[in-house]
C-alpha positions in Angstrom: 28.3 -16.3 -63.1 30.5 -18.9 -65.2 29.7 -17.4 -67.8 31.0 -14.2 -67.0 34.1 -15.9 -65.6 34.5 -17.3 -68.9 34.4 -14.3 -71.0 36.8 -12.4 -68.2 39.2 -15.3 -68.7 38.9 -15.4 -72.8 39.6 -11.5 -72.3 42.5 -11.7 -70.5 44.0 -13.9 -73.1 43.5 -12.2 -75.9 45.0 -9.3 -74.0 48.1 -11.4 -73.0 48.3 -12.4 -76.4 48.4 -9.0 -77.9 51.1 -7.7 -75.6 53.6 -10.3 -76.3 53.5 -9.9 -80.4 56.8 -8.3 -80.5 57.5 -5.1 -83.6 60.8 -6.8 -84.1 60.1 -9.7 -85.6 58.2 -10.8 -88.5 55.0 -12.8 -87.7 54.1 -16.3 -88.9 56.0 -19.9 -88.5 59.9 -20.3 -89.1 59.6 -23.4 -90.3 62.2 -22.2 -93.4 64.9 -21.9 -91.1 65.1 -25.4 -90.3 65.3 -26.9 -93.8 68.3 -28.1 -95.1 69.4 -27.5 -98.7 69.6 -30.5 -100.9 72.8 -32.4 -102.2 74.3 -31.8 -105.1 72.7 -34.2 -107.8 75.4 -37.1 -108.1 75.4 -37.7 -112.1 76.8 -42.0 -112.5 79.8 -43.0 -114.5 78.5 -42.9 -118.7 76.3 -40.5 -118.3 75.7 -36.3 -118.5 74.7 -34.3 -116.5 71.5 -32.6 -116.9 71.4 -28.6 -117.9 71.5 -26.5 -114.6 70.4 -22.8 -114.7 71.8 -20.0 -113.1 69.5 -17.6 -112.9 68.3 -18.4 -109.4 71.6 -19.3 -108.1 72.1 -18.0 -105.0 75.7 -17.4 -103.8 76.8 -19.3 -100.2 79.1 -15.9 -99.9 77.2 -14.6 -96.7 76.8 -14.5 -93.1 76.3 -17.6 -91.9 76.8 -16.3 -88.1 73.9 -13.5 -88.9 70.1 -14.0 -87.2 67.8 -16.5 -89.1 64.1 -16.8 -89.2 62.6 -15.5 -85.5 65.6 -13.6 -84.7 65.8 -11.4 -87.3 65.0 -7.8 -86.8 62.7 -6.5 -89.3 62.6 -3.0 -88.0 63.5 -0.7 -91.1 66.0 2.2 -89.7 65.3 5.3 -88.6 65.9 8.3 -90.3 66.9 11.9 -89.5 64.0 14.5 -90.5 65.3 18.1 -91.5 62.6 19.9 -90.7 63.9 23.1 -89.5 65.0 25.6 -91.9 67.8 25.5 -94.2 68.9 21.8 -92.6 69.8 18.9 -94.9 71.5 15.5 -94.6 74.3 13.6 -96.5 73.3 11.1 -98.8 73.8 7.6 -98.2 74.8 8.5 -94.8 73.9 5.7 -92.2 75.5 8.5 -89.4 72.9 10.4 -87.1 74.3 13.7 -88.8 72.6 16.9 -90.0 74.0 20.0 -91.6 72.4 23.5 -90.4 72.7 26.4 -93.0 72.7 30.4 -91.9 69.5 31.2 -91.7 69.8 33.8 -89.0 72.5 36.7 -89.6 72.3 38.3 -86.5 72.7 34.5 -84.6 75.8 33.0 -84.6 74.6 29.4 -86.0 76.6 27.6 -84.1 75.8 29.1 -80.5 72.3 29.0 -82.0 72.1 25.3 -82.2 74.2 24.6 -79.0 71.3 26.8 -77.1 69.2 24.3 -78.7 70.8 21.4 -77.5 71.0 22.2 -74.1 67.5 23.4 -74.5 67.0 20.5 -75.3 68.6 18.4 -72.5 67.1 20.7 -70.3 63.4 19.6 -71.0 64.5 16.0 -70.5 66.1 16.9 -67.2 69.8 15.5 -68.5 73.0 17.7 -67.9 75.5 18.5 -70.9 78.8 18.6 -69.8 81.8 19.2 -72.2 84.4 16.8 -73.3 86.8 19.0 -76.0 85.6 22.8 -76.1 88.2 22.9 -79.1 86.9 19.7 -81.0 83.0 20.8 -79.8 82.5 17.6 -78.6 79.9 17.1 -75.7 78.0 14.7 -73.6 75.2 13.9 -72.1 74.5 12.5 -68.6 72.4 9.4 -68.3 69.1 8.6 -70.0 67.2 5.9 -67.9 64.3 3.9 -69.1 62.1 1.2 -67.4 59.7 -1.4 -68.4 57.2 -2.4 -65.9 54.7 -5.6 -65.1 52.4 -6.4 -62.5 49.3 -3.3 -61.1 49.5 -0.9 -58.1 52.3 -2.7 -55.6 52.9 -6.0 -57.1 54.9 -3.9 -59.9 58.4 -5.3 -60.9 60.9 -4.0 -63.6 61.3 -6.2 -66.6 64.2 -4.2 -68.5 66.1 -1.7 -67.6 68.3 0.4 -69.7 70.6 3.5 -69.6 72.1 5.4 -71.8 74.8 8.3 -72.8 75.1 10.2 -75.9 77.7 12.4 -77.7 77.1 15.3 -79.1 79.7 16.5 -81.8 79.9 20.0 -84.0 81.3 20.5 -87.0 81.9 24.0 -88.8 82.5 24.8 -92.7 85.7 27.2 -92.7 82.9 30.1 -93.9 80.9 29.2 -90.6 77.7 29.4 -92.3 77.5 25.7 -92.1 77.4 23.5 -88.9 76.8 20.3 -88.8 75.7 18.2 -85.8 76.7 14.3 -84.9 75.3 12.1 -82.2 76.4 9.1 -81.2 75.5 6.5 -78.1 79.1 6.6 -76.1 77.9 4.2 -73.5 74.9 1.5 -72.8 73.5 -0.6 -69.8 70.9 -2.8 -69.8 69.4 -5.1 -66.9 66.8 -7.7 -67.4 65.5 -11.2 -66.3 68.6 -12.8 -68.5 71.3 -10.4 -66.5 73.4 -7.5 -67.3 74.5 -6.5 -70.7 76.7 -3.2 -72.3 76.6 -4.6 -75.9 73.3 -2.4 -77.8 71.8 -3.8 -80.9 72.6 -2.1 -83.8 69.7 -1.5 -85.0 68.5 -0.5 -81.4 71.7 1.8 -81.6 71.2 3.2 -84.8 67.0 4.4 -83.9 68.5 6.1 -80.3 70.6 8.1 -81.9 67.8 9.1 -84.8 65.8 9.9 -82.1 67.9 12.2 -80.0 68.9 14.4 -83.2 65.3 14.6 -84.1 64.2 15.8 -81.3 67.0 18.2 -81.3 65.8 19.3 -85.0 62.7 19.6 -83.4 64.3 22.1 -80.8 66.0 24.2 -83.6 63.0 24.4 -85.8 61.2 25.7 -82.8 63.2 28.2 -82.1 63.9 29.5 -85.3 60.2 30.0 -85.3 60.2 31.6 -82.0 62.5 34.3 -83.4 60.7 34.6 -86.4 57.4 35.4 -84.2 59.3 38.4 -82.4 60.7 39.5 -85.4 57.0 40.0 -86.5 55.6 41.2 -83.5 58.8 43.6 -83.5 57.5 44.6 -86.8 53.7 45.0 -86.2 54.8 46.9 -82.9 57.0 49.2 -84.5 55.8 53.1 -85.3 57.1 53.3 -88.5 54.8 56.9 -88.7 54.9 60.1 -86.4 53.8 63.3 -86.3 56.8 65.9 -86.6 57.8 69.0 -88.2 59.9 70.1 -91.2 62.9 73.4 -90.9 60.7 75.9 -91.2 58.1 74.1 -88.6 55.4 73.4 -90.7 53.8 69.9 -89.5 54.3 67.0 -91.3 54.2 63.3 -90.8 57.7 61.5 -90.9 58.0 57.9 -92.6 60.4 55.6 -92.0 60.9 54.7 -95.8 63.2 56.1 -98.1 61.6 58.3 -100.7 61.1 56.4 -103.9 59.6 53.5 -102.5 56.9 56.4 -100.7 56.7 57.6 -104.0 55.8 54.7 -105.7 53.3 52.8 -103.0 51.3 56.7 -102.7 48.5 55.5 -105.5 48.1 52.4 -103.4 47.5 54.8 -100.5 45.3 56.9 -102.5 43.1 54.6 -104.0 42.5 53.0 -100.9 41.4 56.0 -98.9 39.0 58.1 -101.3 41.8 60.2 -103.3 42.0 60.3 -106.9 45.3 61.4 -108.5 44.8 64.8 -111.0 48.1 65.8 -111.9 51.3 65.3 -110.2 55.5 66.6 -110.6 57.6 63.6 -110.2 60.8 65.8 -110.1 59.2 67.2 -107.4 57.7 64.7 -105.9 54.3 66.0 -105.5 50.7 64.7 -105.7 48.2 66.5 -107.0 45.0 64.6 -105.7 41.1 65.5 -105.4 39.6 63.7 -101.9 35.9 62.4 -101.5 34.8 61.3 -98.6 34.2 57.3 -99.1 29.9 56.1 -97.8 30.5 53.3 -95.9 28.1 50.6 -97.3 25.3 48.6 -95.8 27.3 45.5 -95.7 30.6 47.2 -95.3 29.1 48.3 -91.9 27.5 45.1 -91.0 30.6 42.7 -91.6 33.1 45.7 -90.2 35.1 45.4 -93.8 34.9 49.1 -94.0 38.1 51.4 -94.5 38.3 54.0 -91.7 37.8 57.8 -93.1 39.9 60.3 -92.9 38.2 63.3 -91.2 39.2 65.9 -93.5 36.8 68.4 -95.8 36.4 67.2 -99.6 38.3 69.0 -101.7 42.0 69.1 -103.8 44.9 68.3 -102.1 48.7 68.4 -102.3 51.1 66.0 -101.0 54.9 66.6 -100.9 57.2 64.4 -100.1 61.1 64.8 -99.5 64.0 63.0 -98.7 65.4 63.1 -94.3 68.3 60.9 -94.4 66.9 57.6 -95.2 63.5 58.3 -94.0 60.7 60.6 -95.5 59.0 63.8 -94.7 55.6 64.2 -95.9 53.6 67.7 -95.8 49.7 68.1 -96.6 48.5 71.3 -97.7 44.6 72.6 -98.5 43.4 73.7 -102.2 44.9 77.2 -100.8 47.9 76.1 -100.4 48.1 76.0 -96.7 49.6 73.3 -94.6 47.7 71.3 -92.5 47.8 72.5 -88.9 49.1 70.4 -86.4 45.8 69.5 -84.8 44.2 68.5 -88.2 47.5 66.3 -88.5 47.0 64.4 -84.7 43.5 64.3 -85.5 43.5 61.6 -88.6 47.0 60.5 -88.0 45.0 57.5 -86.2 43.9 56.5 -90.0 47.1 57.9 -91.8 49.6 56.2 -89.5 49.2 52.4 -90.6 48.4 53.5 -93.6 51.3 55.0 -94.5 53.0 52.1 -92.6 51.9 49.7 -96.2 52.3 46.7 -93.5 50.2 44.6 -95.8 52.8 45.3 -98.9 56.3 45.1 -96.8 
């Protein structure tokens, strides 16, 4: 039993000892600190002074009043991270700053990154209020923070600390360009040694890092949010139907303007058993000669086959013309005879994403 007391007590205080190494300060003795430099060397009456370099010299120009050996802070600062698109910052800039570029054109950039903001403030559960709505300058309401000691109810606060920030916008005159500033406007903090407004500046400095970052964060997430729509928009969209042309033969309309149809066709065509025999680009018909593809063994066991188009073998025509910025495309037999609306409905499951090229555009 003392031997388990033993271990329980050497435990706890190695624990205790690892929670009090503090990150701000360097570890190992001091001892440095507390040397004093060395007179200058007195040279007597009759006789010189020996050579003295100055390589090593080190200048007494500098602050005496600064922190020496324990008290220095040897955090290095924190930095801002553009990570969302099109975001950069100033160089040799110590300022929590970021510049946004247009990345959007149909978002106003500005509004874009304000929504991200208060976004932003809303998932901490801090309100933005506004300060100058013609400087767009903002703040925030208070961020509290609490460090406790002790288990279950013998916990007690050891610091507390509260804080404000500012939020401050700044447009190029071609408003394609917004930049962002936050600052910490106002500081508490309570501990065992009292009440204090005065923040370290290098405490300063990382809280205001922090909130911009994490309001980069917000920005690059929805830029990606609106990128994801804009592709589900796309995949969504029918860009082929089943219509008719003026003198009502059935046709399939494609919402692509005629010479890029034109071109991407072969793509189509190889694709989907055709093979290209002759063909009148003035007109802008294809001439093509259509084998059913065999799906292959493999093909059918991995599902990497290309679905068929249910039509007879034989030569085909396709003619393609220009409907305002769209295109109308007709399919006609080796007699000559448009396809019939029902043999158009029929494969248009297979020729609609097809003709859609999603995989090219």
């Amino acid at each position: 039993m003392n031997r388990h007391i033993i271990y329980i007590s050497a435990i706890s205080i190695a624990v205790s000892a690892c929670s009090g190494i503090s990150t701000k300060r360097a570890s190992g003795d001091f001892e440095y600190a507390k040397s004093i430099e060395a007179k200058s060397l007195k040279v007597p009456e009759g006789l010189h002074a020996p050579e003295k370099s100055e390589e090593f010299f080190i200048t007494n120009d500098i602050n005496h009043k600064g922190p020496v050996g324990a008290n220095v802070d040897i955090r290095a600062p924190s930095l801002v991270l553009p990570i969302a698109a099109s975001s950069r910052v100033e160089q040799n800039s110590s300022e929590a700053k970021i510049w946004f570029d247009q990345v959007l054109d149909d978002k106003d950039l500005q509004v874009f990154i304000y929504q991200a903001l208060q976004d932003q403030l809303t998932e901490d559960g801090v309100a933005l209020s506004t300060v100058n709505a013609q400087d767009k300058i903002f703040e925030s309401d208070w961020y509290h923070s609490e460090t406790e000691s002790g288990y279950w109810l013998f916990k007690t606060v050891d610091v507390a600390e509260s804080m404000r920030f500012r939020f401050q916008f700044e447009s190029k005159p071609h408003g394609r360009s917004v930049a962002l500033k936050v600052s910490v406007v106002e500081y508490m903090k309570t501990n065992g040694s009292g009440a204090t407004k005065q923040m370290d500046v290098i405490d300063k400095q990382r809280a205001e890092m922090s909130m911009l970052n994490k309001i980069v964060n917000q920005v690059d997430y929805k830029y990606r949010k609106v990128q994801q729509e804009h592709r589900l928009m796309r995949a969504n969209q029918q860009l082929v139907s089943v219509s008719e042309n003026s003198a009502g033969e059935s046709a399939y309309i494609v919402e692509m303007e005629l010479d890029s149809l034109w071109s991407n066709m072969p793509i189509f065509f190889e694709d989907y058993g055709f093979t290209i025999a002759d063909l009148d680009e003035s007109k802008k018909i294809y001439y093509v000669d259509f084998v059913k593809p065999d799906a292959g063994f493999w093909d059918s066991i991995w599902g990497d086959g290309v679905p068929v188009i249910e039509i007879e073998n034989g030569r085909y025509q396709f003619d393609l013309t220009a409907k305002d910025n769209k295109s109308l495309l007709i399919i006609k037999d080796s007699n000559g005879n448009v396809l019939s609306a029902e043999t158009m409905n029929k494969i248009f499951p297979v020729m609609g994403p097809a003709l859609s090229f999603r995989n090219i555009f």
